[in-house]
N, CA, C and O of each residue as an XYZ file, in Angstrom:
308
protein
N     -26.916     27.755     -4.778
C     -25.892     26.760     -4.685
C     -24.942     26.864     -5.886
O     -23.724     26.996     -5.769
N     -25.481     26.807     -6.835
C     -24.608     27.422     -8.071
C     -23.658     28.591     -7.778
O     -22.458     28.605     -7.506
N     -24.349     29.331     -7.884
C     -23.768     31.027     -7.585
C     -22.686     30.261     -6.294
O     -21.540     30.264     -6.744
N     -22.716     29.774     -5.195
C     -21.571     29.725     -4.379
C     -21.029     28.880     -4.932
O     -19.856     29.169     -4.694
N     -21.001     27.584     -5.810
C     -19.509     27.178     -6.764
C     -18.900     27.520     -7.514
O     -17.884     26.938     -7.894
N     -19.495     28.967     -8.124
C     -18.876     29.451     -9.381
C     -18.303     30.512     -8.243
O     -17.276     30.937     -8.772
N     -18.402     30.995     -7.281
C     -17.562     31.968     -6.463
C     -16.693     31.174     -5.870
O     -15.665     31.783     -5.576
N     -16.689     29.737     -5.490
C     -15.580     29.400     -4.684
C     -14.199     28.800     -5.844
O     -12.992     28.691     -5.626
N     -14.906     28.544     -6.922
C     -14.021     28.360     -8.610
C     -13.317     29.498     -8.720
O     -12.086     29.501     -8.723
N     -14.084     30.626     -8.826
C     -13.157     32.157     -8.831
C     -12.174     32.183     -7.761
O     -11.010     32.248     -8.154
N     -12.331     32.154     -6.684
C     -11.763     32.174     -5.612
C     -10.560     30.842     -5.737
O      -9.640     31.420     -5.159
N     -10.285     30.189     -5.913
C      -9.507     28.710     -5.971
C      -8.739     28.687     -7.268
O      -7.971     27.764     -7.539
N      -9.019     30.015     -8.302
C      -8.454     29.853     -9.440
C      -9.304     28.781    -10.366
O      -8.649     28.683    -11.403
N      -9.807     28.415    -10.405
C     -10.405     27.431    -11.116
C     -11.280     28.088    -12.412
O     -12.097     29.009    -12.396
N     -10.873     27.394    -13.356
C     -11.738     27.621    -15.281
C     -12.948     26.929    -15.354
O     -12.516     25.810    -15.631
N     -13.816     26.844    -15.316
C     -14.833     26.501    -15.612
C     -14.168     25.738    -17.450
O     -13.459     26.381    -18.224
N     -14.657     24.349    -17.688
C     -14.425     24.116    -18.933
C     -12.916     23.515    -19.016
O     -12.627     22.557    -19.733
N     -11.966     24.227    -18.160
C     -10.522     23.654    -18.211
C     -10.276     22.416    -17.465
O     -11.008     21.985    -16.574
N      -8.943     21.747    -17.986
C      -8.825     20.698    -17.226
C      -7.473     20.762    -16.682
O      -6.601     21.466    -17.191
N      -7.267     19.933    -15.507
C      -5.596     19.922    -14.920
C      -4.954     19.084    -15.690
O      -5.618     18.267    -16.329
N      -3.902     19.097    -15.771
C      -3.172     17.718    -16.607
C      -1.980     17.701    -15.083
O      -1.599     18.591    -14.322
N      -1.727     16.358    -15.169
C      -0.912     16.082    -14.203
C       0.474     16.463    -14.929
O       0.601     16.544    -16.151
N       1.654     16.719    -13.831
C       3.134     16.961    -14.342
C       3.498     15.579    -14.457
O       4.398     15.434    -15.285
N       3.129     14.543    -13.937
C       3.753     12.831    -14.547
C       2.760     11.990    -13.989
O       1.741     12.383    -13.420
N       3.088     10.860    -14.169
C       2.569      9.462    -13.281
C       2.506      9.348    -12.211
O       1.995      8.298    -11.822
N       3.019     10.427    -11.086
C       3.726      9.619    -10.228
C       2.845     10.846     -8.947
O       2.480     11.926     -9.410
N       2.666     10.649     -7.913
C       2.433     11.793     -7.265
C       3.262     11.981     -6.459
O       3.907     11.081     -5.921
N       3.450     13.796     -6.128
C       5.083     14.454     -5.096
C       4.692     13.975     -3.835
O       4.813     14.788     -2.918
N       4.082     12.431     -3.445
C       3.874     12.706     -1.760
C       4.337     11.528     -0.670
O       3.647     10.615     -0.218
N       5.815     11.870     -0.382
C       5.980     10.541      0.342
C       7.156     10.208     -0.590
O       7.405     10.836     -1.618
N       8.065      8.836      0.011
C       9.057      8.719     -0.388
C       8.936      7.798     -2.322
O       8.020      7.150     -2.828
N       9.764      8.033     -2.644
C       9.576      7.483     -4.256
C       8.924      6.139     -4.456
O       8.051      5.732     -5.221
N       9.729      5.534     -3.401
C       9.375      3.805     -3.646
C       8.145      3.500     -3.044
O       8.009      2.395     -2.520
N       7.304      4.250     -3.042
C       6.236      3.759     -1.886
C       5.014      3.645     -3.445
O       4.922      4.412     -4.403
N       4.151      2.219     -3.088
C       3.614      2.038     -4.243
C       1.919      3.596     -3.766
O       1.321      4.069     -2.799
N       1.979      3.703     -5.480
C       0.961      4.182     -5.428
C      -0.109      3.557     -6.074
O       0.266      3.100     -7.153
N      -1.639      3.295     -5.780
C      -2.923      2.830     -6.040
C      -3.883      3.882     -6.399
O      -4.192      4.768     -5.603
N      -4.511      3.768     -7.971
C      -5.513      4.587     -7.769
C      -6.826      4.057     -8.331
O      -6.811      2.988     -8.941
N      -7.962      4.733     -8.166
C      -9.201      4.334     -8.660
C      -9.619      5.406     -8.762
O      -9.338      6.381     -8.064
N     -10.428      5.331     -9.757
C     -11.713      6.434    -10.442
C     -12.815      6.667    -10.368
O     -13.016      5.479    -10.115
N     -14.115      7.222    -10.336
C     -15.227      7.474    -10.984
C     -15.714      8.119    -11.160
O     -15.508      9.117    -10.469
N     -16.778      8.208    -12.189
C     -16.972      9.446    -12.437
C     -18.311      9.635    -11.930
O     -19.071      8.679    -11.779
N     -18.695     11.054    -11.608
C     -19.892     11.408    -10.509
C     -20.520     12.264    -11.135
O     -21.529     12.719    -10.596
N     -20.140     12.733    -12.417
C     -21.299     13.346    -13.177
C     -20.371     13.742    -14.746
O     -19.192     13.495    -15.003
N     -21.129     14.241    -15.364
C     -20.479     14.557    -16.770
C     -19.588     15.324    -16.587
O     -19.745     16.357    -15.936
N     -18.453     14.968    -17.133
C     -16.828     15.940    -16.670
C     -17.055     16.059    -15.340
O     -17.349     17.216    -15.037
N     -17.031     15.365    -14.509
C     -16.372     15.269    -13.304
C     -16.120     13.976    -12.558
O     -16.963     13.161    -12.184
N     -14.572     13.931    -12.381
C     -14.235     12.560    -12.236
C     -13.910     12.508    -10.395
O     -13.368     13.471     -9.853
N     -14.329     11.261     -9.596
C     -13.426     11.433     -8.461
C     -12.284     10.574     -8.509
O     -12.433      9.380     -8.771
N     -10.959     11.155     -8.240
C      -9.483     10.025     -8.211
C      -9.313      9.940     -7.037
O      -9.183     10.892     -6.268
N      -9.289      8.536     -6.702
C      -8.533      8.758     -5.365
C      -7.103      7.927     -5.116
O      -6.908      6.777     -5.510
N      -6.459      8.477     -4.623
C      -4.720      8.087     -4.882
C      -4.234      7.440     -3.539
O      -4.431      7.872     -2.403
N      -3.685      6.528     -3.844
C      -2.963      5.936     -1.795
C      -1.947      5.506     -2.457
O      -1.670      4.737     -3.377
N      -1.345      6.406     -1.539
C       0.347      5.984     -1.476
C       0.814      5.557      0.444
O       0.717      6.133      1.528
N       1.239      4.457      0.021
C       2.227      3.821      1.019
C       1.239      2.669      1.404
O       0.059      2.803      1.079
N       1.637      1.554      2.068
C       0.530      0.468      2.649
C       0.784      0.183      3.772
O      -0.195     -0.350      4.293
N       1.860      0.291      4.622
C       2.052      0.230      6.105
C       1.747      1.411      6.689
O       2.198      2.501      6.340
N       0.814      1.165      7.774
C       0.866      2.211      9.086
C       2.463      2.517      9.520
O       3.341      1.660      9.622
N       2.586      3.735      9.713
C       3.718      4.322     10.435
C       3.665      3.981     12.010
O       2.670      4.114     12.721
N       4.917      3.522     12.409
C       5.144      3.232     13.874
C       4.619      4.779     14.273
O       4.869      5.847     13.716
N       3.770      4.477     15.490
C       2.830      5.413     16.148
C       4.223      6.608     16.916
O       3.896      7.683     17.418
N       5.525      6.194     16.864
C       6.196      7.423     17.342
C       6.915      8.036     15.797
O       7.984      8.644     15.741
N       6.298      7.802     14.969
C       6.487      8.355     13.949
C       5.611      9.205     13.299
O       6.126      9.973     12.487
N       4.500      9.252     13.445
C       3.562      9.914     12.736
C       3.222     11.289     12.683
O       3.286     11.886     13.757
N       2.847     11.983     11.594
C       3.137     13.135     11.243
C       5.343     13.985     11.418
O       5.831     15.081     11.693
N       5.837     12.699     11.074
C       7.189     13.046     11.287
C       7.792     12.027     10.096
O       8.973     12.192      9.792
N       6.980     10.917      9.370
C       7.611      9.951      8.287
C       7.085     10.712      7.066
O       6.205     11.568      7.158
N       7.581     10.410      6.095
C       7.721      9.850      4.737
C       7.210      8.805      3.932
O       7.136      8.693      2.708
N       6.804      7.913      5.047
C       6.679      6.711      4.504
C       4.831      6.148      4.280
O       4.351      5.058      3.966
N       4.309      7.260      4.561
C       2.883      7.239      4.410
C       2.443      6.186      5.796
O       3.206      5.893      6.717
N       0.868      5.690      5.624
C       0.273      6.190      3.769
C      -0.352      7.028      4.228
O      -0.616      7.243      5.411
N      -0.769      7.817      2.901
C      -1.470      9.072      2.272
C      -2.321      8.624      1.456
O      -2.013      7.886      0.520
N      -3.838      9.123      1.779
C      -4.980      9.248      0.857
C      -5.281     10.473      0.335
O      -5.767     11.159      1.234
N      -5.230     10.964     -0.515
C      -5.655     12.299     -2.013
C      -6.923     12.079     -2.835
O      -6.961     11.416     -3.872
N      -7.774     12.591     -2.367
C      -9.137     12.311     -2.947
C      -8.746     13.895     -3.999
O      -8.328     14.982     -3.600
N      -9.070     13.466     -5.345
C      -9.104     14.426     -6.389
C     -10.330     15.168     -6.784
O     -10.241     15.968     -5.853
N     -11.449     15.570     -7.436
C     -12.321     15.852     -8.004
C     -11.946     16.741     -9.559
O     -12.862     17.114    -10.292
């Protein structure tokens, strides 16, 4: 099980030891004004789960997968 996370890390680009830093506050997904919510925890030593929601209205059902306007859930690790 090891051996296949340290191959799917190689594979994904991923550093063992490194961390991402975000480019801002804000995440690229969905229109600007749409609030974003997040929460944290952490699930083991250096490893955090984020999870991000942007937008709070359901999209009118002849809209979907065609808006902007979310929402969108982004589970991080």
């Amino acid at each position: 099980m090891i051996a296949a996370g340290a191959l799917a890390a190689l594979a994904l680009g991923v550093v063992p030891g490194a961390r991402a830093e975000a480019a801002g506050d804000t995440l690229p997904l969905g229109d600007a004004d749409l609030t974003d919510v997040r929460a944290s925890h952490a699930l083991a030593d250096a490893v955090t789960l984020t999870r991000i929601g942007r937008g709070s209205q359901p999209a009118p059902a002849d809209q979907i997968n065609t808006t902007r306007r979310g929402p969108s859930i982004v589970n991080v690790i």
